[in-house]
C-alpha positions in Angstrom: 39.2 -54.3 -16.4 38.3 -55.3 -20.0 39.0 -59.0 -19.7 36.7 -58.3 -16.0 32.8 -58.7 -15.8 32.2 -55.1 -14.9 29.1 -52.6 -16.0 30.8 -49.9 -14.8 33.6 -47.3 -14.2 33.2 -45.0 -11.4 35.6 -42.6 -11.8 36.5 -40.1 -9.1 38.0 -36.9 -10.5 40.3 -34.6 -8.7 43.3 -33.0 -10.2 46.1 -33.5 -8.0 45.4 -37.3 -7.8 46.5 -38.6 -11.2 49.6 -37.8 -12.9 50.5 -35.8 -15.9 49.8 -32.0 -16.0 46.9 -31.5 -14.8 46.4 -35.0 -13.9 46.4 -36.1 -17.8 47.8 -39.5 -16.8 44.3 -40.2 -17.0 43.1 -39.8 -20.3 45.2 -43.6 -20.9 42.6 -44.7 -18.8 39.7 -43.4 -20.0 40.3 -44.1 -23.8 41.0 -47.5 -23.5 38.4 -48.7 -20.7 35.7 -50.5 -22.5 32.6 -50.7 -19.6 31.0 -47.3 -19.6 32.8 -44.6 -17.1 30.7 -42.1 -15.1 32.9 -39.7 -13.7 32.5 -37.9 -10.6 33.9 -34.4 -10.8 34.9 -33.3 -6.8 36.8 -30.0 -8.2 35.1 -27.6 -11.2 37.4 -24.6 -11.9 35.6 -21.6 -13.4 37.9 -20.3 -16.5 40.0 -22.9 -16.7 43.3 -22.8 -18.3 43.2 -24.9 -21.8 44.4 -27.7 -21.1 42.3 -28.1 -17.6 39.7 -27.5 -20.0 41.4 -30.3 -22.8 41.1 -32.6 -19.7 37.5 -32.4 -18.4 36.6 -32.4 -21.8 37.8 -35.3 -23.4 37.1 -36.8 -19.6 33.1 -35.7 -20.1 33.3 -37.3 -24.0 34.2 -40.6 -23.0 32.1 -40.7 -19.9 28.5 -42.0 -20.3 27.9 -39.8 -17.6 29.5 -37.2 -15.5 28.2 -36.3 -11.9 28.4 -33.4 -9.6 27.5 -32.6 -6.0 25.8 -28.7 -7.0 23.3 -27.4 -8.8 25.7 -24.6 -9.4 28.6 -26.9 -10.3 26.3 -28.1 -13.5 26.1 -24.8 -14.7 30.0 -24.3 -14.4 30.6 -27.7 -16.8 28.0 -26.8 -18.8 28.7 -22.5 -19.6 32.7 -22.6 -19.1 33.5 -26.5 -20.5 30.8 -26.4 -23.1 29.5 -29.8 -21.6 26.0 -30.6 -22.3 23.5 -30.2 -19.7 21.9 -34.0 -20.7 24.6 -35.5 -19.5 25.4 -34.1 -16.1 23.8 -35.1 -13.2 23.3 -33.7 -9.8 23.7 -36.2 -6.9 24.0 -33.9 -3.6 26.8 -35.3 -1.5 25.6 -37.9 1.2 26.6 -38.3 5.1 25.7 -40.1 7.9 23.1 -39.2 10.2 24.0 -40.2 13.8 21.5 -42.3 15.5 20.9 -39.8 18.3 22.8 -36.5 19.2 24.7 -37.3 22.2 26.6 -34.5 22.7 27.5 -34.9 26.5 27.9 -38.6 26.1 30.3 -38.2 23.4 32.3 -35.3 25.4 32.4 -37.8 28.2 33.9 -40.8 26.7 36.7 -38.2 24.6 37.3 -36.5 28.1 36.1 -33.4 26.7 33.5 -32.6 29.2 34.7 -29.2 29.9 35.9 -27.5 26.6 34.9 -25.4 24.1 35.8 -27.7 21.0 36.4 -26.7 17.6 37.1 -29.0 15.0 37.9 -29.4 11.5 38.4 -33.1 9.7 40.0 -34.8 6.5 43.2 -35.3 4.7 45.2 -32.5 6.1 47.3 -30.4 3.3 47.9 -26.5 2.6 45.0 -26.3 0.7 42.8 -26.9 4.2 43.8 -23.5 5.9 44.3 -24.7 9.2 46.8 -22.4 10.0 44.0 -19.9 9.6 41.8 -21.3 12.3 44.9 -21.5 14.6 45.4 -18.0 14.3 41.7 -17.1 15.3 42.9 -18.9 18.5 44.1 -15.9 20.5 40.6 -13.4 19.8 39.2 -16.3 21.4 41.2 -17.6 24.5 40.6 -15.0 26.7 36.9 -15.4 26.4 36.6 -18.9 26.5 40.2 -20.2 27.8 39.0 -23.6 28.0 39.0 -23.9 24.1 40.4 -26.8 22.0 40.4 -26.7 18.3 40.9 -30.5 17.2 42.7 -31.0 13.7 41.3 -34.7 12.5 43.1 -36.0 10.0 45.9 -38.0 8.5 48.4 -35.7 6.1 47.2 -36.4 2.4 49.1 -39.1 1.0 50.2 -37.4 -2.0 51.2 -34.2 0.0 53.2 -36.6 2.3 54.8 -38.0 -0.9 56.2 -34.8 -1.6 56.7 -32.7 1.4 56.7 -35.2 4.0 54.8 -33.8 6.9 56.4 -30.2 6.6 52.7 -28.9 6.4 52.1 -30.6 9.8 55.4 -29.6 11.4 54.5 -25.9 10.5 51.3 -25.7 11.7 52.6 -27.3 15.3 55.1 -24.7 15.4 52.7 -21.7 15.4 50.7 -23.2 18.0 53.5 -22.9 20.1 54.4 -19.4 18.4 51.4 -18.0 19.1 51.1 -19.9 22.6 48.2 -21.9 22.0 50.0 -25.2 22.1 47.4 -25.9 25.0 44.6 -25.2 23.2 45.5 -27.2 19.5 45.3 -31.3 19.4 46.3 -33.2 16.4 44.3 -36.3 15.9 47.1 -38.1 13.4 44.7 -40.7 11.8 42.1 -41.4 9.6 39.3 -42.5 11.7 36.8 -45.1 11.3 33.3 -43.4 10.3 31.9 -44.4 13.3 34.9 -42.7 15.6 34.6 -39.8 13.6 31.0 -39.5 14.3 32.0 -39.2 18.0 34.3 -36.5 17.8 31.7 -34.3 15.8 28.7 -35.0 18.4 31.4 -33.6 20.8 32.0 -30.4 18.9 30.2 -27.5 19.2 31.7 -25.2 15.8 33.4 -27.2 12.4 35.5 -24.8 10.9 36.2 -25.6 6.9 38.8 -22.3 6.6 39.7 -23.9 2.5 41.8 -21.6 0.9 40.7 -21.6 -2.4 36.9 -21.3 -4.1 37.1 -24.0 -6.4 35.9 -26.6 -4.4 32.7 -28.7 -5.5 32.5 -31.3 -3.2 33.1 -31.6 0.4 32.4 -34.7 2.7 33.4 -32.7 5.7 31.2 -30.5 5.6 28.4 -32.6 4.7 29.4 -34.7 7.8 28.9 -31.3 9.6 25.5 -30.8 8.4 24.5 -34.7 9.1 25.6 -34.1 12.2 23.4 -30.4 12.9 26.5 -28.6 13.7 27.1 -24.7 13.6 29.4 -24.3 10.8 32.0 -21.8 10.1 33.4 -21.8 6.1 35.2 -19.8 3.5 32.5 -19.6 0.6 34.1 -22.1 -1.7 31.5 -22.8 -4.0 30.0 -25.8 -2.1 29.8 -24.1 0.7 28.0 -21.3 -0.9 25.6 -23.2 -2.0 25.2 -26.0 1.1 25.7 -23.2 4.2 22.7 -20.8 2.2 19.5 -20.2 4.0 21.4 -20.3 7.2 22.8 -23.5 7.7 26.5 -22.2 8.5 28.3 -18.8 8.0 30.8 -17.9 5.9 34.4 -16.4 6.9 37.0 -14.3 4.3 39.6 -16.7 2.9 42.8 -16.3 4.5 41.3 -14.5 7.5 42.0 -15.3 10.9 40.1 -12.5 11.7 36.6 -13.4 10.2 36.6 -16.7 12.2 37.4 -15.2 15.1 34.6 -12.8 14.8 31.7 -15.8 13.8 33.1 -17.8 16.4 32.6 -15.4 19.2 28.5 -14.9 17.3 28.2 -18.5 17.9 29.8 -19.0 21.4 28.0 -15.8 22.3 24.5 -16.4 21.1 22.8 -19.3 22.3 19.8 -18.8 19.6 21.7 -18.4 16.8 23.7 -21.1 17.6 20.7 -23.6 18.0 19.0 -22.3 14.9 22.4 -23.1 12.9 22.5 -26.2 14.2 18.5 -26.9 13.5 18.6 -25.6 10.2 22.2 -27.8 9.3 20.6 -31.0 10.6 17.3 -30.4 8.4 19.4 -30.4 5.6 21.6 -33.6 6.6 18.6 -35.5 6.9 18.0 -35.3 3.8 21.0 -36.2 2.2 
């Protein structure tokens, strides 16, 4: 990279992608690069252990620049990590805006003309909570037995790396334990943007059930909103801040029971649905 002709380092921060403790692997990088790094932070943990906070630290010092997705997110670097506010900047997460909303077309060509579809996208691991939106399933099949909740997604490859596709395996099994096998497809592969696009015209409710609230950045949910979908969340703190003004609703973490409920509010209410789905696609357009 130094011997290269390049202006700049874009570096993409997430803990559980480098190596070290806490990802520290990455510090070799960063003190020997010579182009100037800006560093994209995707994950900002409020009261972070010391040597989280060591890391993003030193990270932010040798970065020119360090980016976020959140207005709130810049407040976290800047009162828990001690990171001046000059040097953060606040680029809102971008998505692509589909061309036209085709809804029926796109149900028709994925031969879902006739379900209820539920989805949720990305690189699948624990951390996703998909086992939580499978066990909303049965509150809802009674009412609308024609459901199907799609899970999108290749398993992450680090995940796979260390567990294999255990995650995967256990999630299949309690579709069948809770005997909604029928109503649960698994969409093994990381689709092309454009295929992806499809299956989220077709859907009628993204569900982001994340377990934990640390999450700064999220490209599937801002795929959601570029696409004016209703959107059901646990109020990590992107989605606090992207779902606000009614542009989604947020569900408990670790609650089956909560997304069961705003489901049925969506399915249920025609208006509310439509003015979650106006108000989301508002927003995408302007990211």
């Amino acid at each position: 990279m130094n011997g290269s002709n390049l202006d700049v380092v874009s570096l993409q921060h997430e803990f559980g992608i480098f190596g070290g403790e806490w990802g520290e692997y990455v510090l070799d990088l960063c003190r020997s690069v010579e182009p100037p790094i800006i560093t994209t932070f995707h994950t900002v943990i409020p009261k972070p252990n010391e040597k989280a906070l060591e890391i993003v630290q030193e990270i932010s010092d040798l970065s020119f620049k360090v980016v976020v997705t959140l207005e709130s997110a810049k407040s976290l670097l800047n009162a828990d990590y001690g990171i001046s506010t000059k040097k953060i900047e606040v680029i809102r997460h971008g998505g692509q805006v589909p061309d036209q909303k085709r809804r029926s077309y796109a149900r028709q060509q994925l031969h879902l003309r006739n379900r209820t579809v539920l989805t949720t996208t990305g690189l699948i691991n624990a951390g996703k909570g998909v086992e939580y939106a499978i066990s909303s399933l049965p509150y809802l099949v009674n009412k609308w037995p024609n459901i199907l909740y799609l899970v999108i997604g290749k398993t992450h490859p680090e995940v796979r790396k260390r567990e294999g596709e255990a995650y995967r395996s256990k999630l299949t099994e309690l579709t069948k334990e809770l005997k909604v096998h029928r109503n649960v497809r698994f969409v093994n592969e990381y689709l092309p943007e454009t295929e992806l696009s499809m299956y989220m015209q077709a859907t009628d409710i993204y569900v982001a059930p994340y377990v934990g609230r640390d999450q700064v950045s999220s490209g599937t949910i801002t795929f959601a909103l570029t696409h004016g979908k209703a959107i059901i969340s646990t109020p990590t703190i992107f989605a606090t801040e992207a779902l606000s003004e009614g542009r989604g609703l947020l569900c408990d973490f670790k609650d089956e029971y909560t997304i069961a409920r705003l489901a049925r509010r969506i399915l249920g209410d025609s208006k509310l649905r439509r003015r979650l789905e106006a108000n989301a696609l508002n927003y995408g357009r302007e990211l």
